[in-house]
C-alpha positions as MATLAB code, in Angstrom:
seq = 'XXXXXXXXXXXXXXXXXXXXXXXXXXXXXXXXXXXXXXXXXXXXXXXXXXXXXXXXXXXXXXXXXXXXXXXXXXXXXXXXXXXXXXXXXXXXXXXXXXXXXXXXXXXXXXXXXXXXXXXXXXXXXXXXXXXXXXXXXXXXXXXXXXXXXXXXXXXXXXXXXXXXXXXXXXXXXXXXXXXXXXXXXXXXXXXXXXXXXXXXXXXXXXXXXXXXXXXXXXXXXXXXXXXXXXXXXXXXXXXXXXXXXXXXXXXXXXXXXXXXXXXXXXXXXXXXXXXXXXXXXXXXXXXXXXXXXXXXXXXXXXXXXXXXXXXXXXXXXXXXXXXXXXXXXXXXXXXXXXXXXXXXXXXXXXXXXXXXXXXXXXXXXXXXXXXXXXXXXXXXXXXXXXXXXXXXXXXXXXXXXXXXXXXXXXXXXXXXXXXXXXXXXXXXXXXXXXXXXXXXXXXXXXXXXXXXXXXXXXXXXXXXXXXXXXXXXXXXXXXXXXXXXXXXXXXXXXXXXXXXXXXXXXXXXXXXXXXXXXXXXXXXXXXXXXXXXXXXXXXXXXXXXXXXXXXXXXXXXXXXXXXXXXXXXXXXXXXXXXXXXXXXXXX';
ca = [
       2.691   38.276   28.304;
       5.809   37.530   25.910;
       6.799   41.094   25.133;
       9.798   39.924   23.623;
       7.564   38.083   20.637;
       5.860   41.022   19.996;
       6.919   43.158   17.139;
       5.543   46.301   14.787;
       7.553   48.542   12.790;
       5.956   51.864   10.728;
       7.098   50.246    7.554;
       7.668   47.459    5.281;
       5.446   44.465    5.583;
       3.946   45.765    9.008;
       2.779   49.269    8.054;
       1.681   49.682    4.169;
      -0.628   51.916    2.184;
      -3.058   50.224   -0.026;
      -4.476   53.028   -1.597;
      -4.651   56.662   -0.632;
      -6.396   56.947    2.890;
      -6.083   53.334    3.891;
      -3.377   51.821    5.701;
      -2.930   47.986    6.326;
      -0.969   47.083    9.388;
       0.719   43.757   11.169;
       1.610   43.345   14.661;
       3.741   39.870   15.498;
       3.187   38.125   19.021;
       3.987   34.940   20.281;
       1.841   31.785   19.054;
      -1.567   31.726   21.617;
      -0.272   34.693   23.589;
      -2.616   37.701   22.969;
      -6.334   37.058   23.569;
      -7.289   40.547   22.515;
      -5.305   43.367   19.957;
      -6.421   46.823   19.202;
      -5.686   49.364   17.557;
      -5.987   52.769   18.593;
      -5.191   55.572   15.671;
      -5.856   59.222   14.396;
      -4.533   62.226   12.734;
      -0.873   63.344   13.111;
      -2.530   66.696   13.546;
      -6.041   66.522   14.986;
      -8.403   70.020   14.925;
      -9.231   69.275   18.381;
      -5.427   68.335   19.458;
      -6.853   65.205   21.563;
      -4.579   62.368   21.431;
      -5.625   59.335   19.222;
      -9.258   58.091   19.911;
     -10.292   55.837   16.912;
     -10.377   51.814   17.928;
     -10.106   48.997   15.924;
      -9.634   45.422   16.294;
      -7.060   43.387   14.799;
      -8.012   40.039   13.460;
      -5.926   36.761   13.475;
      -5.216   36.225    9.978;
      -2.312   33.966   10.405;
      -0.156   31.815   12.907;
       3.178   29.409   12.249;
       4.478   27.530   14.937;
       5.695   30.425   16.770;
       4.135   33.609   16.238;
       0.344   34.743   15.610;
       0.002   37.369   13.364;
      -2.772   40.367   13.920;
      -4.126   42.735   10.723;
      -6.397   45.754   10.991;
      -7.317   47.880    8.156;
      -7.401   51.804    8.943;
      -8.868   54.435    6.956;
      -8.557   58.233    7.004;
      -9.602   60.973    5.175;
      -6.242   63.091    6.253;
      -3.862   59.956    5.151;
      -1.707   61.341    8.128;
      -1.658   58.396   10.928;
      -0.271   58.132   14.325;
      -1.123   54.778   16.582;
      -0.346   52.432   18.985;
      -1.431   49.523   20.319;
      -3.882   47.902   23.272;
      -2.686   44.040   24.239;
      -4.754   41.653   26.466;
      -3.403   38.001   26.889;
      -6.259   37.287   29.336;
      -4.182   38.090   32.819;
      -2.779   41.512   31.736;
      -3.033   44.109   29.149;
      -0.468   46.811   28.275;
      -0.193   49.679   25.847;
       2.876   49.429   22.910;
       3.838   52.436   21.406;
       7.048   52.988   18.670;
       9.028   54.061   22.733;
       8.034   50.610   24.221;
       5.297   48.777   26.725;
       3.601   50.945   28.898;
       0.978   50.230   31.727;
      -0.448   53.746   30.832;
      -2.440   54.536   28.455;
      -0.767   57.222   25.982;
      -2.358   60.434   26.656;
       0.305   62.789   24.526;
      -1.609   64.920   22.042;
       1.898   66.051   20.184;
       1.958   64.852   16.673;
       5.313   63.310   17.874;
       5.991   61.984   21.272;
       5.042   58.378   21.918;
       3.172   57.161   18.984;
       4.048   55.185   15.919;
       3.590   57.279   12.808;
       2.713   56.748    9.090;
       3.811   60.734    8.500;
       1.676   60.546    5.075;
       0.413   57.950    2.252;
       2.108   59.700   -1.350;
       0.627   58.707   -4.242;
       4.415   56.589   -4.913;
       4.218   54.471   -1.483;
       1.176   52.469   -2.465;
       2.735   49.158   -3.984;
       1.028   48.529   -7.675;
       1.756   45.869   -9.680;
      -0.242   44.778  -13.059;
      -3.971   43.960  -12.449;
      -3.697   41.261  -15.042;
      -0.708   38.948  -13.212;
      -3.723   37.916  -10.542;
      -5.639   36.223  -13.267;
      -2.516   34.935  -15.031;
      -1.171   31.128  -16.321;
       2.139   31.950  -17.260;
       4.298   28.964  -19.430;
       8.023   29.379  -19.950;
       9.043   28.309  -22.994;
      13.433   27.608  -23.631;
      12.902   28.476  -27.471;
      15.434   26.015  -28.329;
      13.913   23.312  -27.674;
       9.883   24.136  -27.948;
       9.650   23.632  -31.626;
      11.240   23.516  -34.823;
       9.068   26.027  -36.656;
      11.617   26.707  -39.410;
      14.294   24.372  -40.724;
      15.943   27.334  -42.552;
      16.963   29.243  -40.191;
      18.660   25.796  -37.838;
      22.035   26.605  -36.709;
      25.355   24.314  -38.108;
      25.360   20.833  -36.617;
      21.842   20.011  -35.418;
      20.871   17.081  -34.250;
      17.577   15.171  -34.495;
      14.671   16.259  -32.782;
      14.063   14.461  -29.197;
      18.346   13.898  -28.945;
      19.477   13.886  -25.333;
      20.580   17.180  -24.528;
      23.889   18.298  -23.762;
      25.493   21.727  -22.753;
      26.499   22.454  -26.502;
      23.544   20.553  -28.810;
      21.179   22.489  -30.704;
      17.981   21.276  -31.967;
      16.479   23.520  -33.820;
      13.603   25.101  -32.121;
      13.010   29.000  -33.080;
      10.299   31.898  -32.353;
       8.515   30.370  -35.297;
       7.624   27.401  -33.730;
       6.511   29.203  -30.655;
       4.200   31.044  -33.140;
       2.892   27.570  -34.518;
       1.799   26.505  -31.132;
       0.450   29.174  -29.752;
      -3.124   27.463  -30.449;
      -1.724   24.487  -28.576;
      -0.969   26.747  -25.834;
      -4.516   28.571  -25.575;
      -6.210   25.283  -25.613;
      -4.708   24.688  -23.089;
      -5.862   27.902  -21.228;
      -2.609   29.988  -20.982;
      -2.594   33.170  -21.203;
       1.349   34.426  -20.681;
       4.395   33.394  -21.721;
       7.408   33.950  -20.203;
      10.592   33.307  -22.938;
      14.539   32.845  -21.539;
      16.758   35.134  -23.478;
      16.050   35.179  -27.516;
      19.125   37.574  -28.076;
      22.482   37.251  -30.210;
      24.145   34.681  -28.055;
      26.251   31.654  -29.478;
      24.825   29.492  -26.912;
      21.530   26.920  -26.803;
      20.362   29.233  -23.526;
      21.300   32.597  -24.814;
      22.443   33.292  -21.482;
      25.749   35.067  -22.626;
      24.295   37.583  -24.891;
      26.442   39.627  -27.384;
      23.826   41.827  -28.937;
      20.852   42.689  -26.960;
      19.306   44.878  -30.083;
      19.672   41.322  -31.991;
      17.033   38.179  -32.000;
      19.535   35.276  -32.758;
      19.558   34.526  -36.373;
      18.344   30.794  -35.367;
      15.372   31.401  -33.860;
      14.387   34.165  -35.946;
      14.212   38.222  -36.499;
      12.605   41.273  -34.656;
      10.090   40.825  -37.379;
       9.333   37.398  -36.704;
       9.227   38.321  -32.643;
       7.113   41.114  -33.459;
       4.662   38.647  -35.136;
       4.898   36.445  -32.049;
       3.441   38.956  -30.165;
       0.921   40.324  -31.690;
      -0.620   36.936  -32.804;
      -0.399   35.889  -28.841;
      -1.882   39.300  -27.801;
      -4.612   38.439  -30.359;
      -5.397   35.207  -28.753;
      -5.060   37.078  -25.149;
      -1.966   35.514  -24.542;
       0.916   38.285  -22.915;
       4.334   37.880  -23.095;
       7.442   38.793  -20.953;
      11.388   38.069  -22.264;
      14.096   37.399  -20.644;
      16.622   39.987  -19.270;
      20.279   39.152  -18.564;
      21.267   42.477  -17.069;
      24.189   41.069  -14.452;
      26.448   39.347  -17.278;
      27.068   39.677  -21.112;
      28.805   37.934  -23.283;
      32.611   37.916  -24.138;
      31.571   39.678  -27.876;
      29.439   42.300  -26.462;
      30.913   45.269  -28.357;
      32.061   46.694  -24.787;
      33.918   43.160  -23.781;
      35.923   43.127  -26.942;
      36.627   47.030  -26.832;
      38.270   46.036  -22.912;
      39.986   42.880  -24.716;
      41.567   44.793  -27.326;
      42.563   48.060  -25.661;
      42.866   46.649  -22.124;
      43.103   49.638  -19.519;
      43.082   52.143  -22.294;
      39.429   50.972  -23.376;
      36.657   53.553  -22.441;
      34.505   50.471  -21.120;
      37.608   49.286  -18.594;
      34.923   50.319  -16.076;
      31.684   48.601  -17.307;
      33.318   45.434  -15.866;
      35.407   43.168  -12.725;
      39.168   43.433  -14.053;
      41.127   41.768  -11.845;
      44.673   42.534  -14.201;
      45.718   43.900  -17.127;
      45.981   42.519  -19.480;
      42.374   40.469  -19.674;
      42.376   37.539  -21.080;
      40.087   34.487  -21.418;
      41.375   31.883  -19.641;
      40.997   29.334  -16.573;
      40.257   30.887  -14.320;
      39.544   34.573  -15.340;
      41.319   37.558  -14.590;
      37.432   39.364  -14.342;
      34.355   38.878  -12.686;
      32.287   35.964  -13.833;
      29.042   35.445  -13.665;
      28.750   32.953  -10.643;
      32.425   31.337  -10.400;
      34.763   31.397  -13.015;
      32.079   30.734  -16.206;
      34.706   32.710  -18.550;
      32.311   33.666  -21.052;
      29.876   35.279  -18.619;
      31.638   37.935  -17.861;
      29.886   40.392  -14.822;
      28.730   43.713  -15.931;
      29.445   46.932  -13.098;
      25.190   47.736  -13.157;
      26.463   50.607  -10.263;
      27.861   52.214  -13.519;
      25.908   54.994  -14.950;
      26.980   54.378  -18.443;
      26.178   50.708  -17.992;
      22.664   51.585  -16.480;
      21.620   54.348  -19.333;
      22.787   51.000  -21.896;
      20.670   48.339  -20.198;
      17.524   50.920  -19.511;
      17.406   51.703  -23.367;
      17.474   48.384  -23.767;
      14.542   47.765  -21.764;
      12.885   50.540  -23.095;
      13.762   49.658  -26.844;
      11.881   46.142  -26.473;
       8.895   47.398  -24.901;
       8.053   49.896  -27.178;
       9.158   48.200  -30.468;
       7.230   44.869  -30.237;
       4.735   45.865  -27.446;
       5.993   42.942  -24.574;
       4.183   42.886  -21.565;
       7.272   42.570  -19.143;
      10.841   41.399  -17.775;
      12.223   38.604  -15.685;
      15.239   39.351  -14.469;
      17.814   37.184  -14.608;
      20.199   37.296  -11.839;
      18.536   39.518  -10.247;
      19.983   39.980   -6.992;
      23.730   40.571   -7.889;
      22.948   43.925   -9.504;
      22.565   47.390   -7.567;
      19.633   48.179   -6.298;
      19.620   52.098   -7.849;
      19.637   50.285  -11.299;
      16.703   48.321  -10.309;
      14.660   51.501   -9.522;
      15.540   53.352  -12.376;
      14.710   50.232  -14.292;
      11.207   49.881  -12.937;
      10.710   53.646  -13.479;
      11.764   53.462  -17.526;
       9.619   49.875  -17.752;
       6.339   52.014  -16.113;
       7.038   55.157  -17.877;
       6.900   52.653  -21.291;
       4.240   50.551  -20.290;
       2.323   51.102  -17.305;
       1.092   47.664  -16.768;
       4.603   45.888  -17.582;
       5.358   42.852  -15.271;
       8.828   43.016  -13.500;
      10.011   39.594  -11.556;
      13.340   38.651  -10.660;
      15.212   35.398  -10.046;
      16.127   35.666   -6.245;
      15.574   32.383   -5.256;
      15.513   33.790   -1.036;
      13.643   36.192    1.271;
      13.604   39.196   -1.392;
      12.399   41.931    0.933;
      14.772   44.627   -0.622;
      13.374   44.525   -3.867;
       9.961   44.288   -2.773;
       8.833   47.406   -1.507;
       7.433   48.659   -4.628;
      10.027   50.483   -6.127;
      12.261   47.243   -7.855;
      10.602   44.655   -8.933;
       6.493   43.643   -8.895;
       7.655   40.030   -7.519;
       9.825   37.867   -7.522;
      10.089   33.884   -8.842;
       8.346   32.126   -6.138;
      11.059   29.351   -5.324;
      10.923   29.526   -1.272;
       7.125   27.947   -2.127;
       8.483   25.962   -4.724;
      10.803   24.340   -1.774;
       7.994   24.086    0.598;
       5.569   22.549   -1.955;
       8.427   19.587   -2.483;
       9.655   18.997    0.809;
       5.964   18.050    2.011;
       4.630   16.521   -1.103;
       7.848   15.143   -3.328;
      10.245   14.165    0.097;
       8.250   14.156    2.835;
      10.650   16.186    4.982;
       7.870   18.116    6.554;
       4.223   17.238    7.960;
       1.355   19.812    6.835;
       2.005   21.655   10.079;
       5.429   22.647    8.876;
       4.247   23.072    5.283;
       1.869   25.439    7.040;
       4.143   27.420    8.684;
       6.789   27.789    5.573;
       3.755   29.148    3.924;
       2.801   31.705    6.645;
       6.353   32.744    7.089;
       6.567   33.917    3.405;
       3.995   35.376    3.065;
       4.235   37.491    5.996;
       7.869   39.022    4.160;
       6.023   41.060    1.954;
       2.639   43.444    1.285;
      -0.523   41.110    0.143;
      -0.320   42.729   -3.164;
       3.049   41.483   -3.499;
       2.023   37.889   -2.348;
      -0.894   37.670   -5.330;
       1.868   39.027   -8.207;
       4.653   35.980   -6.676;
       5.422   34.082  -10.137;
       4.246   30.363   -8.320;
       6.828   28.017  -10.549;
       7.296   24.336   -9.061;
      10.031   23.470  -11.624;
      11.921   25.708  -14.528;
      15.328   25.637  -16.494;
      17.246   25.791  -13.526;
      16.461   22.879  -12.014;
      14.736   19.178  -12.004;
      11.740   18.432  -13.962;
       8.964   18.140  -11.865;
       8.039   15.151  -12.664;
      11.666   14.089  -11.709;
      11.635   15.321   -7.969;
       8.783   13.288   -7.511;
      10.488   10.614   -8.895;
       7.748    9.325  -11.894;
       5.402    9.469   -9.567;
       2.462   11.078  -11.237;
      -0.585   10.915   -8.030;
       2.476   12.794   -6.086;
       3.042   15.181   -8.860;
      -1.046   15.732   -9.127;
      -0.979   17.140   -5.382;
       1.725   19.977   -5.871;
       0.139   20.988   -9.427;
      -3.021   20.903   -7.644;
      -1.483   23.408   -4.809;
       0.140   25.531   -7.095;
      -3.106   26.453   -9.378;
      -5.240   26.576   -5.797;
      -2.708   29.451   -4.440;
      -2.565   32.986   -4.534;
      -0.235   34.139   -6.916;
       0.609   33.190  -10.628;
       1.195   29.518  -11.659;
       3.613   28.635  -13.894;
       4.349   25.623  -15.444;
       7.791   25.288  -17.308;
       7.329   23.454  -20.989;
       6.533   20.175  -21.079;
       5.657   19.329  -17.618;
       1.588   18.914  -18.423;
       2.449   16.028  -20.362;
       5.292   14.428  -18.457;
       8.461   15.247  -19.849;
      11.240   13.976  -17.740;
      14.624   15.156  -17.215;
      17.234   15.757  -14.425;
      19.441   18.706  -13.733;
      20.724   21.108  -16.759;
      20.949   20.291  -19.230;
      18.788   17.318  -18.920;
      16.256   19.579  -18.085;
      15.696   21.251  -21.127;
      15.397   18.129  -23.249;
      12.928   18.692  -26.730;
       9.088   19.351  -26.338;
       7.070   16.203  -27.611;
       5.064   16.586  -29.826;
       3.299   12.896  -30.782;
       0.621   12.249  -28.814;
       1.215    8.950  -28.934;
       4.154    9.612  -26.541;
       2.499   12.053  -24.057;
       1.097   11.456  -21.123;
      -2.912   12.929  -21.962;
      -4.383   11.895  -18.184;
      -1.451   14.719  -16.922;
      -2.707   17.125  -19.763;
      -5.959   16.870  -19.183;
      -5.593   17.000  -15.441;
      -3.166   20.292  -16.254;
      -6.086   21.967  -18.232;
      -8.648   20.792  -15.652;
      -6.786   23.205  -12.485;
      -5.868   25.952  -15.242;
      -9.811   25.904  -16.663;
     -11.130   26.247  -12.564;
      -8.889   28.916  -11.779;
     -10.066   31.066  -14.633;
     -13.661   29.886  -13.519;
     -13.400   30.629   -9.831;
     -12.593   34.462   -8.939;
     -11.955   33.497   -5.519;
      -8.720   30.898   -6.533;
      -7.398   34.107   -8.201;
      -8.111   36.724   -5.951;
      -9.629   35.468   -2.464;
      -8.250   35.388    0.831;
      -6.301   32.057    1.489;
      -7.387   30.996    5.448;
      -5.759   27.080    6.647;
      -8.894   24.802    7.113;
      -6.842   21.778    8.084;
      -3.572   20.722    9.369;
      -3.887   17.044   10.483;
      -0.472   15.677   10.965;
      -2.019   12.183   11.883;
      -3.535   11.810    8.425;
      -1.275   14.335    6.669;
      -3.623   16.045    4.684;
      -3.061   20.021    4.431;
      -6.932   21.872    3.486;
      -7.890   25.579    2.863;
     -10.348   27.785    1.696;
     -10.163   30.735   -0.315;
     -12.643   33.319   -0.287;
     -13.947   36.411   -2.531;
     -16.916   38.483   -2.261;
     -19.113   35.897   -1.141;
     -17.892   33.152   -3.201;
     -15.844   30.034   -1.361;
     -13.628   27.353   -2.735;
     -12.320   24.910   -0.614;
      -8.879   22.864   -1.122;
      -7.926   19.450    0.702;
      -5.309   17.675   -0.440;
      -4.568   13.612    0.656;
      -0.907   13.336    1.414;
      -1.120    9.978    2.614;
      -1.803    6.445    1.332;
      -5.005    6.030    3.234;
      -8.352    7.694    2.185;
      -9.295   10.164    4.392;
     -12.650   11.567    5.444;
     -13.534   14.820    7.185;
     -17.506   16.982    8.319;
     -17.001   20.127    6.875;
     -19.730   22.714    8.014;
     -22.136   23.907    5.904;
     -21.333   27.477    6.491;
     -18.102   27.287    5.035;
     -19.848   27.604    1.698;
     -22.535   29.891    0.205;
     -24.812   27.176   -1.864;
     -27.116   25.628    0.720;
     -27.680   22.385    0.123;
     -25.256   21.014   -2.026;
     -21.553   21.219   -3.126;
     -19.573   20.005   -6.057;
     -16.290   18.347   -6.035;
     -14.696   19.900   -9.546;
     -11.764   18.281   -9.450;
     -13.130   15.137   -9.772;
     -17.047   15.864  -10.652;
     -18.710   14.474   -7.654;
     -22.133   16.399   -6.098;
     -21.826   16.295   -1.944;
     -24.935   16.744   -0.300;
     -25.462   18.216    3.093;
     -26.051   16.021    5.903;
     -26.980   17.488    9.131;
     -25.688   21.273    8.561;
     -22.091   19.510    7.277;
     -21.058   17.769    3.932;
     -19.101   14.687    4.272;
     -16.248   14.732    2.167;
     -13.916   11.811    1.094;
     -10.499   12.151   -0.526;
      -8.911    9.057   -1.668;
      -5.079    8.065   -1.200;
      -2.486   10.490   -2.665;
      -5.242   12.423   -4.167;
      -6.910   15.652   -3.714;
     -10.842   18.021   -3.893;
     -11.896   21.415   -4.888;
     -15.157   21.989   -3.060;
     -17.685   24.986   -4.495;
];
């Protein structure tokens, strides 16, 4: 037996409440190692003072290329838990408890001693994120460039719709226009939006804010935002803004107070100075956002006066024009104590807000239920491309990138990720796949298949190109003529299945096939009896695979959705074909 694979810890991602007498746990062992996993549990303080008696099983809900992963489920009525472990790798079995490996089974009846111990499940330690993110389509919209809704209200020196973008054009595009799509948008079956910064800013991005009580006079008012969103919550569509939290810009009242008054000024300690006296220059004697970007300069969010400004913010926004949630920008350069107080003035607002933050990395720390609900999903986003944009990886590593995240964080966590293959940041998608559109299909066709939120960043379901920013945030089309309508209608194809299918939005996701030979990658998700199965076709070769008939809960005959085709059992198994670079959804 590889002891040194095997792992548990009474916390995080390996010991977690899911609701009041439940507790979900993980125990880590080397791939293939462990034939048999229990777990033995009871009450930190049982009537009859016997040591723990109750025995469950762990299942094998997950392996990578190194470790397996066991889950069990236990339930109490006193929500009180002490428990170790029984392991059997076929040649010897051992006890673990939170002391070690032990060929004796723990007899202690202490509440302490030996045992590992969940001392109680409060109310505050089950991890709760909005209901509604499971079932959501999100679509982020860079309001500058989405549409021109109102020629009025264009900033000095705009160029013509469609221009290539550069770091200082503007084109025109305001909240209006976001308002005169917004049927465009449901047809095509979203249902949230999630809009970069709409603030005071003399930038295209609104990244360097000055006035964060302020929609920028060229793309509209807090009246015309507060139309927005009411006219998207009418047509069931939520929407989440932008905040820029880590940085401000160089007139934020506060910056210009520090500029003018230097060390004397009251908000000397809102910010980075490096020297008195602060100037704008190359390079900057204060903190930047990133390295050197002078008119980014870094707020001090470990600042109480700079937290009780950015909170009321927060607050303000919520309650004056009724958005449904935050992505923070940035998010992993500000303190952590902010963060919590943040999430507790979002709830207290709006119960059901949705918090996400940029980290593009493992995000553990602000994932344990009292930061952030999730996080932009871009560790999948990197897995998703190296197998099907690259070809770095086979499916089996694909497979085990996958397993790997998810096992960083609770389940709940995993079905709130925000599941974005492209945004502002980077590439367009259609870009890292190089114009190739059957390439493209296969990722989209993962990313709507998944658990967790899709997102698809303006302009990518009908093929707008572009590289890195700016390119990237080039001008919505808008004549049909010029759009590509087989990757719209493909787009509203996955979108119009996942809001069919409960189990593609709320199921248990189990690997069905990892064939490096034919590099196809195949799964099946699962929900209350119903089962959808995924393949997708990495390869130029059609490829054909049995798949038992048990695997599904119709009895004779399946359906292909993705591409309309009826299967029909043959021999307790359905046959199933997937042509070259393409990809099924079986029901």
């Amino acid at each position: 037996m590889n002891r040194a694979a095997i792992f548990h810890m009474a916390g995080r991602a390996y010991a977690y409440p899911i609701d009041m007498n439940t507790l979900k746990l993980r125990l880590k062992a080397a791939r293939g190692d462990l034939k048999d996993v229990k777990v033995i549990y009871g009450s930190r303080y049982p009537l009859d003072g016997k040591p723990p008696s109750f025995v469950k099983n762990m299942d094998l809900a997950a392996s990578d290329d190194l470790f397996d992963y066991f889950t069990a489920a236990i339930e109490m009525e006193d929500n009180r838990f002490r428990y170790y472990f029984y392991l059997n790798d076929g040649l010897d079995e051992i006890w673990y408890t939170e002391k070690g490996f032990t060929y004796k089974k723990p007899q202690t009846s202490s509440a302490y001693g030996e045992y590992f111990q969940y001392p109680v499940i409060n109310e505050g330690d089950i991890f709760s994120a909005p209901d509604w993110v499971q079932g959501a389509v999100f679509y982020e919209i860079f309001p500058e460039r989405f549409y021109n809704g109102n020629k009025d209200n264009d900033p000095e020196g705009v160029q013509q719709w469609g221009g290539k973008p550069d770091r200082y054009s503007f084109f025109g595009g305001d909240l209006e226009g976001i308002i005169k799509k917004l049927d465009y948008l449901a047809g095509l079956g979203i249902n949230a939006l999630y809009l970069t910064p709409v603030f005071l800013s003399p930038s295209n991005h609104k990244y360097n804010i000055d006035d964060y009580y302020r929609i920028d006079p060229a793309f509209g008012s807090k009246k015309v935002i507060k139309r927005l969103v009411e006219k998207a919550h009418q047509l069931g569509i939520r929407v989440i803004l932008d905040a820029v939290f880590n940085h401000c810009g160089i007139n934020f009242f506060a910056f210009q107070d520090l500029l003018e008054k230097g060390a004397a000024s009251k908000y000397r300690n809102w910010f980075f100075v490096k020297e008195y006296p602060v100037k704008i220059q190359v390079p900057p004697n204060y903190s930047t956002f990133a390295s050197g970007v002078i008119d980014m300069p870094r707020l001090n969010t470990s600042n109480p006066e700079v937290q009780d400004y950015f909170l009321k913010v927060a607050q303000y926004w919520l309650e004056e024009i009724d958005i449904d949630g935050w992505r923070l920008d940035v998010a992993d350069e500000v303190d952590h104590n902010f963060w919590r107080k943040f999430r507790e003035t979002v709830k207290k607002s709006k119960a059901d807000a949705y918090i996400v933050g940029e980290v593009w990395h493992n995000s553990e720390e602000w994932l344990q239920g009292d930061q952030f609900d999730a996080i932009m999903n871009y560790p999948l986003a990197g897995a998703v491309l190296d197998f099907l944009a690259y070809n770095n990886i086979g499916p089996g590593e694909f497979n085990n990138r996958l397993v790997r995240n998810w096992m960083l964080y609770h389940d709940r966590v995993n079905y709130s990720m925000l599941n974005l293959l492209d945004s502002h940041d980077t590439r367009r998608l259609i870009n890292f796949f190089s114009g190739k559109k059957e390439l493209m299909k296969l990722a989209v066709l993962f990313q709507f298949t998944y658990p967790g939120a899709p997102m698809i960043y303006y302009g990518d379901e009908i093929g707008l190109s572009g590289g890195n920013d700016p390119d990237c945030r080039r001008c919505m089309v808008w004549n049909k003529d010029e759009q590509d309508t087989d990757l719209y209608k493909y787009y509203k194809k996955l979108i119009s299945l996942r809001h069919r299918f409960i189990s593609l939005r709320r199921g248990d996701f189990h690997p069905l096939i990892i064939d490096e030979i034919k590099n196809t990658y195949g799964f099946v998700r699962r929900y209350k009896g119903e089962s959808v199965v995924v393949i997708i076709n990495n390869s130029p070769q059609a490829q054909e695979y049995r798949l038992k008939g048990d695997l599904f809960s119709c009895k004779n005959e399946i359906c292909d959705h993705l591409n309309d085709i009826v299967l029909r059992k043959d021999e307790d198994a359905y046959k199933v074909m997937i042509p070259e670079f393409s990809g099924v959804i079986l029901q």
